[in-house]
N, C-alpha and C positions, 0 to 999 in steps of 0.2 A: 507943406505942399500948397493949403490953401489957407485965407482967412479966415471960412467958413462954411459949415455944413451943407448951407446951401448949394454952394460955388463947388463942394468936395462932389457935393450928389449930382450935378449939373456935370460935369467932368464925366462921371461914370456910364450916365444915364442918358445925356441928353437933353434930358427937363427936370423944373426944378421938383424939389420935392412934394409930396402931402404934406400939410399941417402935423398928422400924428406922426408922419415920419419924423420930420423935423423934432418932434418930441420926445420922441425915442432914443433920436442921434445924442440929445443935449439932458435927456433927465439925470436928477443927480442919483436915481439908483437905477439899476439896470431891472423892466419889470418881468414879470416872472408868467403872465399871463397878456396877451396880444390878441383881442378878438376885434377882427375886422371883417366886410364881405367880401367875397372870391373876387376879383379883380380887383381888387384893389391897391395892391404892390406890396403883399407883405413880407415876400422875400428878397425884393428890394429892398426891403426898409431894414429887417434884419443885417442882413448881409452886408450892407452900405454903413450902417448905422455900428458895427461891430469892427469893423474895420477904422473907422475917424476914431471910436472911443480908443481902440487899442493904441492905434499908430500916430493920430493928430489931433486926439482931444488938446485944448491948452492948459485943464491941468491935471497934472500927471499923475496925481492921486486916483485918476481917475483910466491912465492908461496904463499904472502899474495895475489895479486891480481888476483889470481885464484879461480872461484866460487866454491862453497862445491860440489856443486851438477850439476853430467852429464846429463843432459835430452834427450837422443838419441831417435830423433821422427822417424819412419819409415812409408811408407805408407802400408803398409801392417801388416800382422797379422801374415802371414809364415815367416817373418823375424824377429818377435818377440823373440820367441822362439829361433830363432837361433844365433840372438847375444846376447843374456844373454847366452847360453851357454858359447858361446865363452868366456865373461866377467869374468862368473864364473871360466871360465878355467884357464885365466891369474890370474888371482885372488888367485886362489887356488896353484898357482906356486910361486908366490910372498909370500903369505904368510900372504895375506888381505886378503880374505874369508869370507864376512859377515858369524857367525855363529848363529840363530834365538834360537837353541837348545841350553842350559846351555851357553845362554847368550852373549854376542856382546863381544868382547876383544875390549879395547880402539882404537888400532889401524885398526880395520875392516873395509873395506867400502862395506857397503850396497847394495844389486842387487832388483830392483823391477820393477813387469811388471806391467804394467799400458793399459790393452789392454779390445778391449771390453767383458764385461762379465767376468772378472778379480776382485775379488774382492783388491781392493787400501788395503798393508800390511800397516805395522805400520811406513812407509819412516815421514809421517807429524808430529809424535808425537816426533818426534826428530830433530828439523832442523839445531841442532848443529854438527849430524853428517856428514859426505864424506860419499856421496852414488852414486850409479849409477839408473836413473828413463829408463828406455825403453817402448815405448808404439806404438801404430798407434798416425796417427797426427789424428783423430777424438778423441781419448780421451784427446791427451794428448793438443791439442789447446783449445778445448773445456772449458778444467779447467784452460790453461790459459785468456780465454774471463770468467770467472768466469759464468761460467754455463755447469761444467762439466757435461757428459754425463756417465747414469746410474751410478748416484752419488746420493743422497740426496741433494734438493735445497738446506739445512741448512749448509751442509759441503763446498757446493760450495766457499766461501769468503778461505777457508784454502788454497787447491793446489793454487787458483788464487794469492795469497799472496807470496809463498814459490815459485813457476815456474818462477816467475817476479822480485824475488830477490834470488842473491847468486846463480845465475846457468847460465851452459853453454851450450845453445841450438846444438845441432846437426841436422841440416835434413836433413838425408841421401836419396838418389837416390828423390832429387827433382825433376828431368824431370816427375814423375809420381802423382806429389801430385796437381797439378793443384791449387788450389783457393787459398791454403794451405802456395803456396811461397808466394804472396803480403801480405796476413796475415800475415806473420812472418817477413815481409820485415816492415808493418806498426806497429807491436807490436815491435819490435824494435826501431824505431822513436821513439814512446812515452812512450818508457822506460828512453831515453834519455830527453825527454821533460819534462814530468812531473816529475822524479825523484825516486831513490828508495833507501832504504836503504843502501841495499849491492848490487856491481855491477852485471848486467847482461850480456851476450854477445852471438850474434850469429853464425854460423856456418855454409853455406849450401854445401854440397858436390854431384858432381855427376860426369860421363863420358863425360855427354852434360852438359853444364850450359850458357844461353846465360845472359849476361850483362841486356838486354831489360827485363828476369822477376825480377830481384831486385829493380829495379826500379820504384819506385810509389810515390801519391803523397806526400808522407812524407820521402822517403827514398831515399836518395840518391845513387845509385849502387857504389860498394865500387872503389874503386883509383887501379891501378894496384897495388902497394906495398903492398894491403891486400889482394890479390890473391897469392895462393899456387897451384904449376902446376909442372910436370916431367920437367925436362932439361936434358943437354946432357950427362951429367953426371947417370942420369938413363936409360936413353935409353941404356948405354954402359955397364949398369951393370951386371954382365953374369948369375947373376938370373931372374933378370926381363926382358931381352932384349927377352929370347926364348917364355917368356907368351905374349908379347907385339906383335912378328912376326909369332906365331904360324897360320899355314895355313890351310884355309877354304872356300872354292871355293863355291861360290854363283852361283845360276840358278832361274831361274822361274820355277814355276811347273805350268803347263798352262792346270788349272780346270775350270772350268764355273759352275756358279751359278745355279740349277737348278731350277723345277715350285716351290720345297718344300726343307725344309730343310733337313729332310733324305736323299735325292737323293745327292747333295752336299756334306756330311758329308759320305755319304758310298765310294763316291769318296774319301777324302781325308783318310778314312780308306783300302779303297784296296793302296792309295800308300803309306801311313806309312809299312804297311803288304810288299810291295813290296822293298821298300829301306834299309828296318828295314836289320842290319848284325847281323848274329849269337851274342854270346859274346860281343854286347856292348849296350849302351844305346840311345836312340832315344826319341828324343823331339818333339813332337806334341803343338803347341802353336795356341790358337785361339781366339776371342778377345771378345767372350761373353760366359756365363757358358753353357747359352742351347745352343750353337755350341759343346762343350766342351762335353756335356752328350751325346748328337748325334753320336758325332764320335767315344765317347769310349765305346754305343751300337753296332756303325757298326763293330767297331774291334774285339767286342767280340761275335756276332754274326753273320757275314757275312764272315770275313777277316778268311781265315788259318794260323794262325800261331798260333805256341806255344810259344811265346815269352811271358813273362812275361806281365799283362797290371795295367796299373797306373791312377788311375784319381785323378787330382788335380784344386781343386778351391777353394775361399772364401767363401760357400755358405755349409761349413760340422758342426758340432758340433764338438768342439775342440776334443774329445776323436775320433773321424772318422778321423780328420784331421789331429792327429799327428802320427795316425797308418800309415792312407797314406802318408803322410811327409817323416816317416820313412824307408818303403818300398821303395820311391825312393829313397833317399840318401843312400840305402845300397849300398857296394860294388855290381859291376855285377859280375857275374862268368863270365870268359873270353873263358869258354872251355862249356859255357850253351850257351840258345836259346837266351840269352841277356832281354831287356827288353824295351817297349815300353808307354811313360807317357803322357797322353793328360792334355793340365794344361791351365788358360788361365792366364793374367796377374801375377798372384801369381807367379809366376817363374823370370818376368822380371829383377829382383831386389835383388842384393844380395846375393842369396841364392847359396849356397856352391856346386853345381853339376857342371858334365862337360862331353857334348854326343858327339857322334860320327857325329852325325845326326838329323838337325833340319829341320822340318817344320812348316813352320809361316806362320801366313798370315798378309797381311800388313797393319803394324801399322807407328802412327808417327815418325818421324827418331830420337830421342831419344829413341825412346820403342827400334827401333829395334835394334841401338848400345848393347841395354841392353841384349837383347836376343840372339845376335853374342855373348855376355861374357858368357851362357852358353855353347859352344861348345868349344873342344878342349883347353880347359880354361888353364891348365897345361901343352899343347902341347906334350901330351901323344900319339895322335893320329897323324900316320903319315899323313892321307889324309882325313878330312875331310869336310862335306858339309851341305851346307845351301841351301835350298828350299822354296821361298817365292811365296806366292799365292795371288793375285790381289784380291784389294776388291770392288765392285763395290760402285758406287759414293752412288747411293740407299740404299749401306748396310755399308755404314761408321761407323754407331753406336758402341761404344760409342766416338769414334772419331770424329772432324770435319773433314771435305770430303777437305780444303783447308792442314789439316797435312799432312792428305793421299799425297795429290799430289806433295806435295813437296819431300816424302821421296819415293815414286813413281816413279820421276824421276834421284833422284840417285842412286837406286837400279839398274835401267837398266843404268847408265852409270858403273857403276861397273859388269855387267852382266861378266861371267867368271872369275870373278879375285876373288885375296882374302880379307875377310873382316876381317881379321885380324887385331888390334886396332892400329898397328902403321901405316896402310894403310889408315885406314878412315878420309874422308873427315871432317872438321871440320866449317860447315856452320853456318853461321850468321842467327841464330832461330828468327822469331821474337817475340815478346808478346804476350797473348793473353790475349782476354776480359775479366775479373771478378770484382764480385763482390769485391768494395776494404771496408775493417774495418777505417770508421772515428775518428776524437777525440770525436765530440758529440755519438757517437756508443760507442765508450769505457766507457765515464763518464754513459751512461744510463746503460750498466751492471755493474757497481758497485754496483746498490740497483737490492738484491734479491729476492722482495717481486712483486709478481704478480702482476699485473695491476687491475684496478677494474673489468674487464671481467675474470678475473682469470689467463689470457693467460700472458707468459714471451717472453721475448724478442728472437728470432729465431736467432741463434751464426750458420747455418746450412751452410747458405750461406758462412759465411768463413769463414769453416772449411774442405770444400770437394765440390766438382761439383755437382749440385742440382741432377743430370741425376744417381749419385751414394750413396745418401744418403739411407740413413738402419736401420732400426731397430734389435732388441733382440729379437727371437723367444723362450720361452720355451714350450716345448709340456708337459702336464699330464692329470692325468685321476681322476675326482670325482663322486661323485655323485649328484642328485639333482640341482639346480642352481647355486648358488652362489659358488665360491670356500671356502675354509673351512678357516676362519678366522685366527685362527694358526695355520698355513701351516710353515712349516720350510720356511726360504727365499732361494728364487732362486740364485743356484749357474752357477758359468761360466762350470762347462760340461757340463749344459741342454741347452745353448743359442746357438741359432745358427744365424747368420745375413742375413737376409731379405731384398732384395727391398723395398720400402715402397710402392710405382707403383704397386707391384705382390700383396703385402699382401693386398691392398685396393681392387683389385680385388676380390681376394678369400672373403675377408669377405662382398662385397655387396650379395653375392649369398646365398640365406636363407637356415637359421640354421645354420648360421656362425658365431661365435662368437669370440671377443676378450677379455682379462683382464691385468688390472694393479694395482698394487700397488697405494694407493692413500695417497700420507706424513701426507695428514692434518688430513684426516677423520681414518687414523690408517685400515684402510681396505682396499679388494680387490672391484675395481667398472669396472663394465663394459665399453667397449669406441666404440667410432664408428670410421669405417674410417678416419672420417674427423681428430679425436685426436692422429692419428698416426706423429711423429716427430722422427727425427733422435737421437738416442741412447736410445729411451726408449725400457724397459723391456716389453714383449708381454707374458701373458700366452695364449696359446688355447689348446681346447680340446684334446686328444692324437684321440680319436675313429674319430676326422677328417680328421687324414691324414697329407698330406703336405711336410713327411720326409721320405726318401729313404736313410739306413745308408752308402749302396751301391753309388747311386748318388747324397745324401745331400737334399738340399731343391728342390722340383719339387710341385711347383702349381697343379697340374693334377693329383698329387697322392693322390688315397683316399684310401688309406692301411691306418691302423691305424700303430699311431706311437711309438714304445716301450718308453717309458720316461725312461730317467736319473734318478739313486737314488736318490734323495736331500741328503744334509748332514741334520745329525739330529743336528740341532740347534735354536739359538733362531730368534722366530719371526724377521720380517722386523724394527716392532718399539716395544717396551717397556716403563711403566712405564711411560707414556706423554711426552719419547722419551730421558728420561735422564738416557741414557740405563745404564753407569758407575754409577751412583747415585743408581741403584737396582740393580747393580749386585753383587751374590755373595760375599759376604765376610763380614765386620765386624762394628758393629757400631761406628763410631767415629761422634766425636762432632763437630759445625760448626766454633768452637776456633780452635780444632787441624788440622780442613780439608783447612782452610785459612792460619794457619800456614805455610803448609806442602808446597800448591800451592807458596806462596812467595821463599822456599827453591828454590822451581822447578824454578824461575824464577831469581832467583839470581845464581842459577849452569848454567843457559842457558848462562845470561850476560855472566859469569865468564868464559864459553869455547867460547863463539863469538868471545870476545873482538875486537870487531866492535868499532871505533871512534865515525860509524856516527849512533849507537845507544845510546850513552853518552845522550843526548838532551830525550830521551822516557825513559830513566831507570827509572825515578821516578816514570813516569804516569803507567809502567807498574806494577812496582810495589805497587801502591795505587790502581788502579784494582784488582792486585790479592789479597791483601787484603780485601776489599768490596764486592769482586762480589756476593758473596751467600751472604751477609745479609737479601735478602729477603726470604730463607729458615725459615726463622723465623717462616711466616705468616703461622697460623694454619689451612689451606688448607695443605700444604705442612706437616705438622708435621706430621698431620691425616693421611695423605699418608703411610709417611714413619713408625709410629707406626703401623697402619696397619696389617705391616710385622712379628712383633713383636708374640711372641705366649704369651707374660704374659707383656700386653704394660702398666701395673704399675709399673713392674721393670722399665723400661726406660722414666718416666716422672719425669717431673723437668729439662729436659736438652733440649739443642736449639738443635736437632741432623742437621749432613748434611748425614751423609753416612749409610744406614740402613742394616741389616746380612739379606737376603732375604731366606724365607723360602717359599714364594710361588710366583708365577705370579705377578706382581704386580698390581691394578685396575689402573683405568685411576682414574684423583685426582674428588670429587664430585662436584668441578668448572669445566668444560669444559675447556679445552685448557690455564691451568693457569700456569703462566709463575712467577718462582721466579726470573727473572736475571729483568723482568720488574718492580718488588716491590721495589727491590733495587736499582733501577736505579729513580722510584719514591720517594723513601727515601731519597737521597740524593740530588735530585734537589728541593725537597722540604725545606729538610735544608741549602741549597744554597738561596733558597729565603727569607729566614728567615736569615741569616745571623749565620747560626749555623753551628758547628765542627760535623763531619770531611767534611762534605758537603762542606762547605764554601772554604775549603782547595784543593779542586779537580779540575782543568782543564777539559774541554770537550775529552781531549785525554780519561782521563781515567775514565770518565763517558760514553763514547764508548764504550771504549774496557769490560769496566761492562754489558754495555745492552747486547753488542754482542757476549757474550762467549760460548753462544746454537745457534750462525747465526738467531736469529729467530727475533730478537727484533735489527736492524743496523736503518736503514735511517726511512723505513716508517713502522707502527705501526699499524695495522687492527685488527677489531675482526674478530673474524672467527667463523662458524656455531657454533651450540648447539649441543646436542643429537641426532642426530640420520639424521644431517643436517638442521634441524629447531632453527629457533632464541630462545635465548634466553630468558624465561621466564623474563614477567614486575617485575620489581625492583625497590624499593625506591628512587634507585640514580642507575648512569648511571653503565656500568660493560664492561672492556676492557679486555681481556685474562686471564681472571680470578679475576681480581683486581676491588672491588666498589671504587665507588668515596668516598672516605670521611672515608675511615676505615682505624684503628688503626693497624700499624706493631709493634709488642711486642717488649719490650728492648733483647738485645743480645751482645755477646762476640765475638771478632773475635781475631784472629793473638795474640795468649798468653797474652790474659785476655783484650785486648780492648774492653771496653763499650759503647757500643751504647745503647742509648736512645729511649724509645717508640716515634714511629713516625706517623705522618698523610699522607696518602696518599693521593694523588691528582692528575687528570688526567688533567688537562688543561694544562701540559708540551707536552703532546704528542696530540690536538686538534691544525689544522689548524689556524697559526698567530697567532703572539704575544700576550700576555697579561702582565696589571700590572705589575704580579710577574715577568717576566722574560721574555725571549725570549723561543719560541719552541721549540721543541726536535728537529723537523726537520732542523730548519733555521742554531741551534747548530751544527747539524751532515752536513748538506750541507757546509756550512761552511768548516768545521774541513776535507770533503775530498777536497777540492778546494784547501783549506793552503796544506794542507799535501800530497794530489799525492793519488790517489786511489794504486798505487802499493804500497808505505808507508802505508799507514793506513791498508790495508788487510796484509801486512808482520807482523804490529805490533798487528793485533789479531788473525794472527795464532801462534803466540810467546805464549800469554795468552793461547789459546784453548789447546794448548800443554801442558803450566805447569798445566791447570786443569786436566787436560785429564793423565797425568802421576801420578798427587800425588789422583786420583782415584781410577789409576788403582793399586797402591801400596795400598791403604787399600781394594779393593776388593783382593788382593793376599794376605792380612794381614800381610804386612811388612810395 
């Protein structure tokens, strides 16, 4: 495309690059640490610089070991949004532009937001292509501990497979993500420990970074040579030297707390009102949301002025939030009343603004570096000022009272001066306390199947600071009890994110009710307090209140609450959940549908061209031929004729993929699983010493069980009808499957026959037998050999080529 980095960056951008950009673009290793000040382009620099090295470095040593895939984790939600714009911008300048509408061009790379209440695009069904993932480090760690958040348990094993291999983590403004950095510090360890596929690498960037949080007990904090930092050569540059020295005169604003928090908040509202300057914009920062609502009442009710006012926090439903978003980032008029925005951490981070006039109150001395970068950011403004307000040691929340005092006493030794970023002191932070991610913690998320209490393993702790974890609120309104069984599913504008602390509150108090989604039982079930956990989906009633579109989420409000449209779509589950299998489209046979997937899996090989997948091609490909042979069994046919409106036209044939003409019932086994028949099929002809069985590896008698996530390590039946056990039977009955019945002969992969077979459940029945070793002992095994990041990369490889030659016969191509 270009000759040079420069001319690459100059294309995207506009202008040419910094000095460390350029550095970055061209170093011979990629570094692992990026500490720059906040304006300074580091997402540029990333982002641009990741792109040349993969696509147009010139040499190629250096573009093969570049991951496919950008994972840009941010801690926030308002910066979500804002750098995929930016992404898409560069993108769309270059002339890479993922296009979704008539189709992907070869050389596109991909933009996807990964945020909560987002529903996950189609980035997984393709992990051949360059793409860019953006998200909060809540969703997007979460799937990498393989237990993403407001995901389906059963998809779980996919992101946790793809995020661990073939990508380059970024986490940007880490002073704020707290639990967030050792996590990423230890999944990095044992990415190198246990092994993966294709290479991983991380990233962490911010204005503060101290040495002391990378550091843990699996992680060694990186060597100076892997540190990227301004030299003097940027300081002198005569773009960035004016953003670097731009001048901002710090003061105390010496408020006191009063007996309540109105009285406080109306204070710090008459002196925004009093400082506020015509024509420009003014920054109100506070460090909890109901500080935040407080003072953007007092302004709007007490305070005179006619300045524009803005509220900003975490706590809106995205269509509230991007209007307000909006509204502040527009131009001020410079000849208006200007504009006045109360925000609390949402601000600290990234985000593109730049006021005349800040007041904060004091937070740790990383936050508040962060919050000096929105002022005077472009050094537009000849004079302006920072106002920080004392927090008393009582009212530290969400902070520890030991940040406060440190960053406490270097505010007042800079008291008059300026906090201008080439001025700030750059002190030695030390660590703090958390929760650290073990290697026995990682091997136990790998199996996603519930514990015998039903309850799954809590990834909460490192993933976010216990004091900030949150739920998914959607407000709507029914009638009678229960919510309506197909109900469209909850989309991300009705979610709004909840304390979990506030929402257990509100619903101890009677007639309070909450609902969720429930994966196993295919319906909505009510939950108590106690089952509230960090990123699950919450329905409650609209006529209860809780939402203010004006101030977001407010405990104390009992307005009822307008609900979000839903999109009209289909249910949460489908069809005993094999949504691609009943949707839409055309009947094809389980010869052509085994076919199709092997194609899918041989075009994946063929664009990886990965080395160190030479060793799995076979196994992958002996899975994708086998996996549906258990479609056979006449539970599933019954199913699938069903759909049929004249189902003697269509007998005689093993079908896999059916033209759905209505809803489709659940199958009349409860919870029967064809990836489990087939996976009994052929350990049975294993044991028997019979073809194709006998011919199969535990690789890809895995990657067969696990192509619906539902059927990996461990094997449970699960409820009956209506949540009652299953009715007494001759012989035992495991997810649909009796002990001792016959799977009908069938065809696969152009005209392969398979032969009638016996099923047998004593493969998946704790310890060994006769015939053979366990299913489990098999698959424990098989991830210990192989690396839980290996084994879940090589079945989200499968889940993809099933999941594409599905979705081509539901399109009927």
């Amino acid at each position: 495309m270009t000759a040079s980095f420069a001319e690459f960056f100059r294309t995207a951008t506009g202008y040419e690059p910094y000095p460390y950009q350029r550095r970055l673009a061209d170093a011979p290793l990629w570094p692992r640490v990026l500490k720059a000040p906040t304006g300074a382009g580091k997402t540029a620099a990333v982002l641009l610089a990741w792109i040349w090295r993969r696509r147009f470095h010139p040499d190629p040593n250096v573009r093969n070991s570049t991951p496919r895939r950008l994972v840009y984790c941010l801690p926030m939600r308002v910066l979500v949004e804002q750098t995929r714009d930016a992404v898409e911008d560069y993108l769309q300048r270059l002339g890479l532009r993922s296009s979704h509408q008539g189709g992907v061009r070869p050389d596109d790379i991909g933009v996807h937001i990964l945020m909560g209440g987002e529903r996950d695009e189609d980035w997984h069904l393709y992990p051949e292509r360059e793409c860019v993932l953006i998200g909060t480090q809540d969703l997007l760690l979460s799937r990498a501990l393989n237990r993403g958040y407001v995901l389906s348990r059963f998809r779980w094993p996919i992101p946790f497979g793809l995020l661990n291999n073939d990508a380059l983590w970024i986490f940007d403004e880490v002073q704020l993500m707290g639990v967030a950095v050792p996590t990423s510090a230890q999944l990095e360890a044992f990415r190198r420990a246990f092994g993966t596929v294709c290479p991983a690498a991380t990233t962490w960037m911010s204005a503060t970074l101290s040495r002391a949080w990378l550091e843990t007990v699996d992680h060694a904090a990186p060597p100076d040579e892997e540190w990227l930092e301004l030299d003097d050569e940027d300081h002198q540059d005569p773009r960035l030297a004016p953003r670097l020295g731009a001048a901002k005169q710090l003061k105390q604003l010496r408020l006191r707390y009063g007996p309540g928090a109105s009285a406080y908040a109306a204070e710090v509202a008459d002196s925004a009102a009093r400082l506020h300057r015509p024509g420009t914009l003014t920054l109100v920062i506070v460090n909890t949301v109901g500080r935040a609502q407080e003072v953007y009442l007092g302004l709007r009710q007490r305070c005179r002025t006619s300045a524009e006012l803005v509220l900003l926090h975490s706590r809106f439903r995205p269509p509230d939030r991007r209007a307000r978003a909006a509204r502040l980032l527009a131009p001020v008029d410079p000849h208006g009343p200007g504009r006045i925005a109360v925000c609390t951490q949402v601000l600290e981070a990234g985000v593109d603004v730049s006021a005349g006039l800040l007041i904060t109150e004091l937070s740790p001395w990383p936050s508040m570096v962060q919050r000096f970068g929105r002022v005077n950011r472009y050094a537009e403004y000849p004079n302006a000022h920072v106002y920080w307000i004392d927090v008393p040691m009582g009212q530290a929340a969400p902070y520890a009272p030991e940040a406060l005092h440190l960053a406490r006493g270097i505010l007042r030794s800079l008291e008059g001066g300026s906090v201008a970023p080439a001025t700030l002191p750059d002190p030695d932070l030390p660590g703090e306390e958390h929760e650290v991610l073990r290697r026995r913690d990682l091997i136990d998320l790998f199996d996603t199947a519930p514990d015998l209490s039903g309850n799954d393993v809590d990834v909460s702790r490192f993933v976010r600071d216990s004091r900030e974890t949150e739920v998914r609120v959607c407000w709507r309104a029914w009638a009678g009890g229960e919510p309506p069984r197909d109900w469209a599913r909850v989309v991300p504008d009705e979610l709004c994110p909840v304390p979990i602390g506030e929402l257990r509150a509100r619903l101890a108090k009677a007639g309070r009710e909450a609902w969720c989604w429930d994966h196993l039982a295919r319906s909505w079930r009510r939950i108590s307090p106690s089952e509230l956990w960090p990123g699950r989906v919450v329905v409650l009633r609209a006529e209860h209140g809780g939402y203010d579109p004006e101030m977001g989420w407010r405990a104390a409000c009992v307005e009822p609450v307008a609900p979000c449209p839903p999109d009209v779509s289909e249910p949460e589950e489908a069809g005993g959940d094999d949504v691609l299998t009943f949707a839409p489209g055309r009947w094809q046979s389980l010869a052509e549908h085994s076919a199709e997937v092997v194609q899918e899996v041989e075009a994946l090989l063929a664009v990886l061209q990965n080395p160190s997948l030479e060793p799995f091609a076979v196994d992958l490909l002996q899975a994708a031929r086998f996996h549906d042979w258990g479609k056979a069994h006449p539970v599933f046919q019954e199913t699938l004729l069903a759909q049929a409106g004249d189902p003697e036209r269509y007998a005689g044939t093993v079908w896999a993929k059916a033209e759905r003409t209505a809803r489709p019932g659940p199958h009349r086994r409860p919870h029967f699983r064809h990836e489990l028949a087939s996976l009994l099929a052929l350990l049975g002809q294993q044991a028997r010493g019979e073809e194709p069985g006998a011919s199969l590896g535990d690789l890809a008698l895995y990657l067969i069980a696990s192509h619906h996530g539902r059927v990996r390590l461990t094997v449970r039946n699960l409820p009956g009808p209506d949540g009652l056990p299953y009715p007494e039977t001759s012989s035992r009955v495991l997810l649909g499957i009796e002990d001792g019945e016959v799977l009908p002969p069938a065809e696969v992969d152009h005209g392969l026959a398979l032969p009638e077979v016996r099923l047998e459940l004593w493969p998946v029945e704790i310890g060994d037998r006769p015939q053979g070793r366990s299913w489990l002992a098999r698959s424990l095994a098989l991830r210990d050999r192989l690396g839980p990041f290996r084994l879940a990369y090589l079945e989200a490889l499968l889940r993809a080529a099933d999941a594409r030659a599905s979705l081509r016969a539901a399109r009927g191509g």
